[in-house]
VOTI-921573 format. One record per residue (C-alpha): residue number from 1; residue in three letters; chain; x, y, z. Coordinates in steps of 0.25 Angstrom, whole numbers. Layout:
N
PT num residuo cadena     X     Y     Z
PT NUM     ALA      A     X     Y     Z
...
END
This chain:
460
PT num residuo cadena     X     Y     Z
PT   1     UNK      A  -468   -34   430
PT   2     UNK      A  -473   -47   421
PT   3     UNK      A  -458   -48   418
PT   4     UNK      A  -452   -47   433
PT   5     UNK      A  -464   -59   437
PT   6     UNK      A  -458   -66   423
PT   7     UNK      A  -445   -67   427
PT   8     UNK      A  -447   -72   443
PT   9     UNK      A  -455   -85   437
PT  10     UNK      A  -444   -95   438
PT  11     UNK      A  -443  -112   441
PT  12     UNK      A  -450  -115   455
PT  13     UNK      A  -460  -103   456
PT  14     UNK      A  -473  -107   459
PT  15     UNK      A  -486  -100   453
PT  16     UNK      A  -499  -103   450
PT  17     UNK      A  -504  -108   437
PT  18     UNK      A  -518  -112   431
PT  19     UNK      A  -515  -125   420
PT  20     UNK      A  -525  -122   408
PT  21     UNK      A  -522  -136   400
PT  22     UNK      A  -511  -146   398
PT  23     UNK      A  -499  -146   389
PT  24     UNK      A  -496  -155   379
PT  25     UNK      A  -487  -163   388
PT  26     UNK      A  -499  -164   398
PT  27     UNK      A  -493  -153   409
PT  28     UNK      A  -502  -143   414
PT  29     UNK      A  -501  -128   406
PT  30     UNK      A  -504  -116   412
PT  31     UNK      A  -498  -101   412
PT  32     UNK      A  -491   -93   421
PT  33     UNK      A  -486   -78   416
PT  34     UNK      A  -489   -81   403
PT  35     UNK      A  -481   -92   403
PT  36     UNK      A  -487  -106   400
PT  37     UNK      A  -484  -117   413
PT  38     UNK      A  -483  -131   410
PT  39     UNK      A  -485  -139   423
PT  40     UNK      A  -485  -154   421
PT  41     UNK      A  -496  -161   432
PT  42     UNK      A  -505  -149   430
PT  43     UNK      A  -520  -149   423
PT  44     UNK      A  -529  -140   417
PT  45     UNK      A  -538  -132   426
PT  46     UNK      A  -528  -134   436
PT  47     UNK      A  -523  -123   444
PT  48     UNK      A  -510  -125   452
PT  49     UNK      A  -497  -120   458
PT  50     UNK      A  -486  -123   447
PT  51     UNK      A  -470  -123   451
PT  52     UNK      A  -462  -118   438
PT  53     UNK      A  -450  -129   434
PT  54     UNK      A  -446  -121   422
PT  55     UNK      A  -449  -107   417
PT  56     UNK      A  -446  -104   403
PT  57     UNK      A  -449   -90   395
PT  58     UNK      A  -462   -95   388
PT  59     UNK      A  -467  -107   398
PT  60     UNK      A  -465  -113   412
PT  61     UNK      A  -464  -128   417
PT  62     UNK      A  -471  -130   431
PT  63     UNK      A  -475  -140   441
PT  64     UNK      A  -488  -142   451
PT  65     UNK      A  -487  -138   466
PT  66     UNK      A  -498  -138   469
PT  67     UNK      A  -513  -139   460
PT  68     UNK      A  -522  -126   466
PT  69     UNK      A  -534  -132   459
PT  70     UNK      A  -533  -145   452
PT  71     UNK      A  -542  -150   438
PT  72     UNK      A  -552  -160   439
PT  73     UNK      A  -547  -169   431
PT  74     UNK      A  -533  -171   439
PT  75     UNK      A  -533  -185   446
PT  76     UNK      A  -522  -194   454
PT  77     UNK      A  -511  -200   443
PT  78     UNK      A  -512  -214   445
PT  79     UNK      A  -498  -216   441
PT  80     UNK      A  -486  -218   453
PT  81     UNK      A  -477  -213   444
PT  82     UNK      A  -485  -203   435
PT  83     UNK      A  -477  -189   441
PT  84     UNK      A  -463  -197   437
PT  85     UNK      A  -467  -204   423
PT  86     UNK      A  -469  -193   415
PT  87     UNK      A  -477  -204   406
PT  88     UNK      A  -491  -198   410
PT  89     UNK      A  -495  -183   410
PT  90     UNK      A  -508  -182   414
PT  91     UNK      A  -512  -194   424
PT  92     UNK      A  -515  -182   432
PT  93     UNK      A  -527  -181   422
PT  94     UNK      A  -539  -188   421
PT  95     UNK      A  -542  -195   407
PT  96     UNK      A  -553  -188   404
PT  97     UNK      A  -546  -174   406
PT  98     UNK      A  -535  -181   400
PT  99     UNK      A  -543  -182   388
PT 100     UNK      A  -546  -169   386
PT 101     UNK      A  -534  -160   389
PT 102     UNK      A  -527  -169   377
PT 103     UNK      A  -536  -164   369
PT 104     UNK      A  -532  -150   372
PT 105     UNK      A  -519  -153   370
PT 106     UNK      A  -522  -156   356
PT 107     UNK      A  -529  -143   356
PT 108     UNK      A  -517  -136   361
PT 109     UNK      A  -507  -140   353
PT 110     UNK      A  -517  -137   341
PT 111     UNK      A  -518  -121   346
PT 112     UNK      A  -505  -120   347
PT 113     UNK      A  -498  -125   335
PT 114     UNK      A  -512  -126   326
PT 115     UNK      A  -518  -113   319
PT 116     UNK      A  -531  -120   318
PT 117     UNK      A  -541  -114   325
PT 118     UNK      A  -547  -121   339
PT 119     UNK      A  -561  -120   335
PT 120     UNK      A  -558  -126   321
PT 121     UNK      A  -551  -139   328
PT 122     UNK      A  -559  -151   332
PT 123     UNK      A  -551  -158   344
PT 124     UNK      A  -558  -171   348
PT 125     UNK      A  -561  -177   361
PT 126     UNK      A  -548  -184   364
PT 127     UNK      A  -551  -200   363
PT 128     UNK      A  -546  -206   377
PT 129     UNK      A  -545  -220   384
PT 130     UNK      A  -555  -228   391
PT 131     UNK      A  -543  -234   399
PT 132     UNK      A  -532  -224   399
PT 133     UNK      A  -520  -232   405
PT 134     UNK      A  -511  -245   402
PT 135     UNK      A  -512  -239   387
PT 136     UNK      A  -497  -238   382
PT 137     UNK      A  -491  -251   374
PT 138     UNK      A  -478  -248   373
PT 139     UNK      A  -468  -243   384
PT 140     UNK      A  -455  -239   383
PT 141     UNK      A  -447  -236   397
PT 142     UNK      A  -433  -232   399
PT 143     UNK      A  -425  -243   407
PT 144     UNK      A  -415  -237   418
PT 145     UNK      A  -410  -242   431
PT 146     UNK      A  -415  -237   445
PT 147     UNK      A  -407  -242   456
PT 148     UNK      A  -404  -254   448
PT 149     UNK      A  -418  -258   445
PT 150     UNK      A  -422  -257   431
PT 151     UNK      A  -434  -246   427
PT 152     UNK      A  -440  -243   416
PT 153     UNK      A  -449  -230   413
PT 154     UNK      A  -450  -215   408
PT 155     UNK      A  -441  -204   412
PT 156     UNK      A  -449  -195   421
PT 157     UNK      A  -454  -181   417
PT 158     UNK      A  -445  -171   415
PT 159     UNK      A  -431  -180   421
PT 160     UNK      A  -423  -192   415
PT 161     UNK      A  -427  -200   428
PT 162     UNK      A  -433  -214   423
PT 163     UNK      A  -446  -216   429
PT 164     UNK      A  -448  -231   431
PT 165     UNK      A  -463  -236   426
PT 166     UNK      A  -467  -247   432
PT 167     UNK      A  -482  -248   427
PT 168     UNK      A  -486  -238   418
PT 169     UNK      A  -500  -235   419
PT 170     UNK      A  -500  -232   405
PT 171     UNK      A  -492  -242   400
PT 172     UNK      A  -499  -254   396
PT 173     UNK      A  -496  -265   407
PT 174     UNK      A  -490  -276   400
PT 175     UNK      A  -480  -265   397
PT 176     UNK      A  -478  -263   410
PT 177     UNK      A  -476  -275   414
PT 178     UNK      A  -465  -279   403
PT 179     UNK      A  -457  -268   406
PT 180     UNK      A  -457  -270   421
PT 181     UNK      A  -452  -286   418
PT 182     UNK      A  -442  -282   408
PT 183     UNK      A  -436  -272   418
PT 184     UNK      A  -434  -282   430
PT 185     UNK      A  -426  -292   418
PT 186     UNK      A  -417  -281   416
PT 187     UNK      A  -415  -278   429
PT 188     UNK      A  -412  -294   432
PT 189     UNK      A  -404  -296   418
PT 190     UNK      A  -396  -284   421
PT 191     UNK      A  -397  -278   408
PT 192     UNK      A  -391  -265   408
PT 193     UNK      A  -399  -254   408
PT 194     UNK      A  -396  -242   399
PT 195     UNK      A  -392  -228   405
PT 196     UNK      A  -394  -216   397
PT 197     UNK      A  -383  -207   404
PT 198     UNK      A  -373  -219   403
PT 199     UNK      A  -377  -226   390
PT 200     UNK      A  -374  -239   395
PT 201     UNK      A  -384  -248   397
PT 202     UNK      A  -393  -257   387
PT 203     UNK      A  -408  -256   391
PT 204     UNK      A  -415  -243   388
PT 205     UNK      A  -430  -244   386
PT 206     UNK      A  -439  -257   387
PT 207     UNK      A  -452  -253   377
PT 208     UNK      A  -464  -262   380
PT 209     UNK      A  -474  -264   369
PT 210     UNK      A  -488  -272   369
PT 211     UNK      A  -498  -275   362
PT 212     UNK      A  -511  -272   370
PT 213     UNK      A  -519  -280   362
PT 214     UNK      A  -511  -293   359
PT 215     UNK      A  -502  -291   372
PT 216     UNK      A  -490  -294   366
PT 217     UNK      A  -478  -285   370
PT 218     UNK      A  -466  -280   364
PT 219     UNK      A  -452  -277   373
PT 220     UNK      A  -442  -268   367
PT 221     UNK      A  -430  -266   374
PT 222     UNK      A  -421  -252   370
PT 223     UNK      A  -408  -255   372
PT 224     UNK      A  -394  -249   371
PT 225     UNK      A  -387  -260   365
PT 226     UNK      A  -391  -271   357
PT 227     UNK      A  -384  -281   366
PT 228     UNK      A  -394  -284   380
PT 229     UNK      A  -387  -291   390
PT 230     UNK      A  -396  -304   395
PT 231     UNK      A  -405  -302   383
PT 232     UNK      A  -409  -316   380
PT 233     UNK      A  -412  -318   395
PT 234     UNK      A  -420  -306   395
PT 235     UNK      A  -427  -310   382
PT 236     UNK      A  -431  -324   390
PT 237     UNK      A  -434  -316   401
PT 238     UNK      A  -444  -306   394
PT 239     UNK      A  -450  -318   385
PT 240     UNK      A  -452  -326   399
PT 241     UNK      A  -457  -316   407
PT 242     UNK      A  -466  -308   398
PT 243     UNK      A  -471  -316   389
PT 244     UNK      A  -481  -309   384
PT 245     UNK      A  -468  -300   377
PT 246     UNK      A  -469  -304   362
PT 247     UNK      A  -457  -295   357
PT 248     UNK      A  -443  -291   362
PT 249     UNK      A  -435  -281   356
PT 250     UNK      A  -423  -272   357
PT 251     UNK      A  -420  -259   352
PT 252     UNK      A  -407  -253   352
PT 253     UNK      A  -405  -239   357
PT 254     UNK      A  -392  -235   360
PT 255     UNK      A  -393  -221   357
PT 256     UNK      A  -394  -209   367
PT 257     UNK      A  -405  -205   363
PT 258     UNK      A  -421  -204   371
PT 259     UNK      A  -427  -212   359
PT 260     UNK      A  -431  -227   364
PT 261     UNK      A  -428  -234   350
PT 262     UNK      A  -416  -235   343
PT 263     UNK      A  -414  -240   330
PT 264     UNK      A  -411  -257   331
PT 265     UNK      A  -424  -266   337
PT 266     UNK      A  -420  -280   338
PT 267     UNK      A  -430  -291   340
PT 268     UNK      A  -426  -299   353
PT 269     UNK      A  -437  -308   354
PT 270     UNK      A  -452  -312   352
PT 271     UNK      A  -458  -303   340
PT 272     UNK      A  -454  -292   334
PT 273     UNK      A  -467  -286   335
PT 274     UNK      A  -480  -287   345
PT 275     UNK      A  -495  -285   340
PT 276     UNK      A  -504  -274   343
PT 277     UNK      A  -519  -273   340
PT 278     UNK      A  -528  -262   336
PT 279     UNK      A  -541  -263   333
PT 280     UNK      A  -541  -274   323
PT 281     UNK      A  -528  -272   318
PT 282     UNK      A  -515  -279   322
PT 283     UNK      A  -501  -272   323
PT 284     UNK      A  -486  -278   326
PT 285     UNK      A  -477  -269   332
PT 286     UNK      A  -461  -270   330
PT 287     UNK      A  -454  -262   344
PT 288     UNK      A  -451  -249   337
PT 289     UNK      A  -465  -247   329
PT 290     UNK      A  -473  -236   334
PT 291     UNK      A  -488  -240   338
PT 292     UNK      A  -498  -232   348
PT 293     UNK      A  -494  -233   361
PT 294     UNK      A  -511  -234   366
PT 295     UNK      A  -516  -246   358
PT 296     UNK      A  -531  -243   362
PT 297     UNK      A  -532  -227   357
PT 298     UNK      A  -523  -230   346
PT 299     UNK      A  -537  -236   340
PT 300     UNK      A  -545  -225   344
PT 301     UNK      A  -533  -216   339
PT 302     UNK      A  -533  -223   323
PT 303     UNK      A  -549  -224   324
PT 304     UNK      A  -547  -210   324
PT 305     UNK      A  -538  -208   314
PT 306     UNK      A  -546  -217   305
PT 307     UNK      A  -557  -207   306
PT 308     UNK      A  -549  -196   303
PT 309     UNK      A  -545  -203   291
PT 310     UNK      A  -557  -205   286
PT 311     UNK      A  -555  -216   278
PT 312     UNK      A  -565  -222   266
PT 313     UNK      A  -557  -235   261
PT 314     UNK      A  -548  -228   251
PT 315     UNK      A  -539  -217   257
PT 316     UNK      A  -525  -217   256
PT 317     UNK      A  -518  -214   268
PT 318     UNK      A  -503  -213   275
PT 319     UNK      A  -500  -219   288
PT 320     UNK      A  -490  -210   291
PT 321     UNK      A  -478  -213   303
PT 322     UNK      A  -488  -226   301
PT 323     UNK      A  -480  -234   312
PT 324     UNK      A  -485  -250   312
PT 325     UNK      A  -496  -245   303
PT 326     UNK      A  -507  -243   315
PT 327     UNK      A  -515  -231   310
PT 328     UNK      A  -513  -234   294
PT 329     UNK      A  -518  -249   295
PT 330     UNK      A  -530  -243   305
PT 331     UNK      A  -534  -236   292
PT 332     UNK      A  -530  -247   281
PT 333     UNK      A  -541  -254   281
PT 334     UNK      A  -551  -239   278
PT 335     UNK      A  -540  -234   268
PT 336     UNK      A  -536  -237   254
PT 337     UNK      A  -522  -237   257
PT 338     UNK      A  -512  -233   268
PT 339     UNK      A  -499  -231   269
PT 340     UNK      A  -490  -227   281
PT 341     UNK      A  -475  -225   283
PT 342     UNK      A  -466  -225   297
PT 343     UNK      A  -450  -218   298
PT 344     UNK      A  -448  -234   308
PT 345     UNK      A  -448  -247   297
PT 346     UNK      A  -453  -255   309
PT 347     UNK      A  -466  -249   310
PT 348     UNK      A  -468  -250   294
PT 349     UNK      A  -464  -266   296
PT 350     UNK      A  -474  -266   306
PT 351     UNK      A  -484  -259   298
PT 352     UNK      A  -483  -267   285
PT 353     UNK      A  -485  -280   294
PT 354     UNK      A  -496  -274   301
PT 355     UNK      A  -503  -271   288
PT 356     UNK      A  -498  -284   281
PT 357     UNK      A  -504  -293   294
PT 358     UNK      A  -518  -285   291
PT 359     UNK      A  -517  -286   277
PT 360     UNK      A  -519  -271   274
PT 361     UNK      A  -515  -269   259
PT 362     UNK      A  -517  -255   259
PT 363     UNK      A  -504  -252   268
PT 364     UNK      A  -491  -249   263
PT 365     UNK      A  -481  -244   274
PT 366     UNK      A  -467  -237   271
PT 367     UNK      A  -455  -234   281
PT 368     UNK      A  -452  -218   280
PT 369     UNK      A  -458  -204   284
PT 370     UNK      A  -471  -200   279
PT 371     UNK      A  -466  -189   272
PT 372     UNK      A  -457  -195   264
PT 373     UNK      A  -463  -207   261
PT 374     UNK      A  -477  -199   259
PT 375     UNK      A  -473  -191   248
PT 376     UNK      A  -466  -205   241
PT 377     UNK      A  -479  -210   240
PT 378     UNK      A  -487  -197   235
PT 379     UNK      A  -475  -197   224
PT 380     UNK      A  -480  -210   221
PT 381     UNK      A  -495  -206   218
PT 382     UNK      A  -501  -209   233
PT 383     UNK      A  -506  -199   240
PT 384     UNK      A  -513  -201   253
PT 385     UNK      A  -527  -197   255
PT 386     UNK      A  -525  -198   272
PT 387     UNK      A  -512  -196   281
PT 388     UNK      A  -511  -201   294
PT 389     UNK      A  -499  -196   301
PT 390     UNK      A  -497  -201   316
PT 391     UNK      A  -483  -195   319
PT 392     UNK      A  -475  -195   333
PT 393     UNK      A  -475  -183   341
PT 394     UNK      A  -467  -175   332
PT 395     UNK      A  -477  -174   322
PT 396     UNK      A  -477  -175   307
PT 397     UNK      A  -464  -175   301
PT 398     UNK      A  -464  -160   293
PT 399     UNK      A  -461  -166   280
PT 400     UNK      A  -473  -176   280
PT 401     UNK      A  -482  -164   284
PT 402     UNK      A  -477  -158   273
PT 403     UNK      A  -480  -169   264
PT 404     UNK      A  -495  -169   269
PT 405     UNK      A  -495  -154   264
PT 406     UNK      A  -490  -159   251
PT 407     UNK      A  -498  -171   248
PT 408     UNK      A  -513  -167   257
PT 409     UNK      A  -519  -179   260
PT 410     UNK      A  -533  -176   261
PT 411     UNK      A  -533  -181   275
PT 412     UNK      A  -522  -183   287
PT 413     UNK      A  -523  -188   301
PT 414     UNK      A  -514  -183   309
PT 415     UNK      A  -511  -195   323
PT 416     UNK      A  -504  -186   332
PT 417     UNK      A  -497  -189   345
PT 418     UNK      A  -493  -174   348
PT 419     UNK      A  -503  -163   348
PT 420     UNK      A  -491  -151   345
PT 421     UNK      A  -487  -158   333
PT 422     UNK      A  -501  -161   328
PT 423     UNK      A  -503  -148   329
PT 424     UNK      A  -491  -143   322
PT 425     UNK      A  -495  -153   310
PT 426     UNK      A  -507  -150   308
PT 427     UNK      A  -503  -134   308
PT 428     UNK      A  -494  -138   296
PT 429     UNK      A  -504  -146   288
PT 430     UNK      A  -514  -135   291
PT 431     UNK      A  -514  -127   278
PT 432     UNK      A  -519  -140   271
PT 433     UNK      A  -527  -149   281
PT 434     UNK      A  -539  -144   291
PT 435     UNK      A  -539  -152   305
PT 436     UNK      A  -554  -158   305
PT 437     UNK      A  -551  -164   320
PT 438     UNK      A  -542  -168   329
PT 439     UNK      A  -544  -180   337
PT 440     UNK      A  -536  -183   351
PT 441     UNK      A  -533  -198   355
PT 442     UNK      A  -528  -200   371
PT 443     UNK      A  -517  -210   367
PT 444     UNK      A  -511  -208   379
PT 445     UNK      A  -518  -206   391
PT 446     UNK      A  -512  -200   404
PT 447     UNK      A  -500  -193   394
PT 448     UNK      A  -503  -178   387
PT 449     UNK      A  -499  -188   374
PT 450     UNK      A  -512  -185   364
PT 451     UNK      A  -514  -192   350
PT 452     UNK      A  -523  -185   341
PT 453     UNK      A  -529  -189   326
PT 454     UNK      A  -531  -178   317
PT 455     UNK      A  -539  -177   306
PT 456     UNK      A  -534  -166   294
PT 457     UNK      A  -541  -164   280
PT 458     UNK      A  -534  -159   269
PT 459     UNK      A  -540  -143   266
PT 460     UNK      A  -547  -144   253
END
């Protein structure tokens, strides 16, 4: 009979479904049959009438008709666009539930591919925002063409339709505001706009970059050609109109490919890089170096790493996929010597002046991956006592968790942007590092993004 009832569930049934927690992508979970329902919009508590879009052997995709009894902490999204965007997951959610059902993400993704036991693994409070919106620093919006008005935005959830965003409530608002000038000189220049079906076109992405301490902002403009029709006027334009724009570059990109950077940056006017504060610490960045996206909890996310690292003055410690050098030359100044490495050779340039203008001489930074350039210096009689790894969402490339394995630092903290893969990691180091505590850090409010330090000590 459980079979006859199985094979009837198909796309557009209708059932009733009571969410436990949210996923990793921020969607409301729930089971049904023994299957497990994602249903994006939904929250915990929450018991509602879900619609099946999709029905596969293990799990089922679903949609709200209608909420039967709906959570506490559900409130009115103030974003017009908020359903389209797909930017935001959970400005459904109030911050402080917000808050809280990160951490049990991090929790989740921990029982799931972690064989550490629950009560053994001390999950912090996550550390949130006074003042969760206007946060992000850099944006970078796809250009199209909707009925010959130029837009710029995300594609929507789930479609290839672009989603014009005109005022971002996440987006910091000088950002904004230089994206939304920079579309109308387009627009009145008639520089063609690119189309990805057709590949004609020059203009894909405008990125956006400011410094939210100095003000000073960076425009990048992604482009499938290096030749830009009107680009001295649009130059004059960009420097008369939005003066406070202190860099314009170009990068070319004329690849089909979803990545925004290709491979050639050209400096078009202005400097080649802006200025960025943290704390007491000054940083240039050049248009392709990575640096954290939410200036204000990137100090409350290296204070934490600085307590995980412990430090007395004379540890030696990696930096590694180091970028412009933010987290290592947080630490110089507490350590006996650092040193970092980064796969892009703008973001080591970026770093060696960053360190040079605070005349840290305890900082050597190298292009190349960590573990191969790790092992080079181990070779050469120095062995790190602390590794901090702060990888993208993939996680630790395998051959530099391999090299930890080999070498044991006595301590490693782990800058994670992606719970799964922490989680994973951490599982593979296991049989030689014990987790002392794992620490979450809200870096982007209103998204299911979560950013957590992690503290691991070498088994004696």
């Amino acid at each position: 009979m459980k079979k006859t009832q199985e094979a009837v569930l198909e796309i557009g049934q209708t059932f009733p479904l009571t969410i436990k927690r949210l996923g990793i992508n921020g969607e409301g979970v729930g089971f049904f049959k023994r299957k497990v329902v994602f249903v994006p919009g939904a929250l915990p508590g929450e018991e509602v009438v879900a619609e099946a879009t999709k029905v596969l052997p293990n799990l089922m995709e679903a949609k709200v008709k209608k909420i039967r009894k709906k959570s506490p902490d559900r409130v009115a999204p103030p974003c017009p666009i908020y359903d389209k965007c797909g930017g935001c997951q959970l400005q459904h959610l109030n911050y402080e539930g917000q808050l809280r059902e990160k951490r049990d993400i991090v929790i989740q993704a921990f029982e799931r591919y972690s064989k550490i036991p629950m009560d053994q693994l001390e999950v912090r409070e996550t550390i949130g925002m006074e003042d969760p919106w206007n946060y992000r620093n850099k944006s970078q919006l796809q250009v199209g063409l909707q009925k010959q008005k130029v837009i710029a935005g995300l594609y929507g959830m789930n479609s290839h339709e672009l989603v014009d965003l005109s005022d971002c409530m996440i987006q910091h608002e000088s950002t904004n505001k230089v994206t939304q000038v920079i579309k109308r000189m387009l627009e009145k220049l008639q520089i063609p706009i690119y189309n990805e079906r057709t590949r004609k076109g020059i203009v894909r992405t405008i990125v956006t970059r400011v410094g939210i301490q100095t003000g000073e902002l960076q425009v990048i403009l992604i482009t499938a050609k290096k030749e830009i029709p009107n680009r001295d006027k649009l130059i004059r334009d960009i420097q008369s109109k939005l003066p406070e724009v202190k860099s314009i570059m170009q990068n070319i990109n004329g690849e089909k490919t979803s990545l925004i950077f290709g491979n050639q940056t050209m400096h078009l006017s202005g400097e080649e890089t802006i200025q960025e504060v943290l704390g007491d610490l000054q940083f240039e960045l050049s248009a392709r170096a990575f640096f954290q996206l939410n200036p204000t909890q990137t100090v409350k996310l290296y204070d934490e790493v600085k307590k995980a690292a412990g430090l007395t003055g004379k540890e030696k410690i990696v930096d590694a996929y180091c970028g412009v050098g933010t987290i290592g030359l947080w630490l110089a100044k507490d350590a006996g010597e650092i040193r970092g490495m980064d796969v892009i050779p703008e973001s080591i340039t970026d770093a060696r002046k960053n360190a040079a203008n605070h005349s840290f001489n305890n900082v050597k930074y190298e292009v190349g991956k960590a573990e191969d350039v790790l092992p080079k210096w181990v070779k050469e009689g120095w062995k790190p006592d602390v590794v901090v790894v702060d990888p993208p969402r993939t996680g630790c490339d395998a051959g530099l968790l391999n090299t930890l394995k080999k070498i044991k630092p006595k301590k490693i903290v782990y800058v994670s942007c992606n719970p799964s893969t922490l989680a994973k990691d951490v599982a593979e180091l296991g049989k030689n590092y014990e987790v002392k505590y794992l620490q979450p850090v809200d870096m982007f409010p209103h998204t299911a993004h979560v950013e957590c330090v992690t503290q691991l000590l070498l088994k004696l």
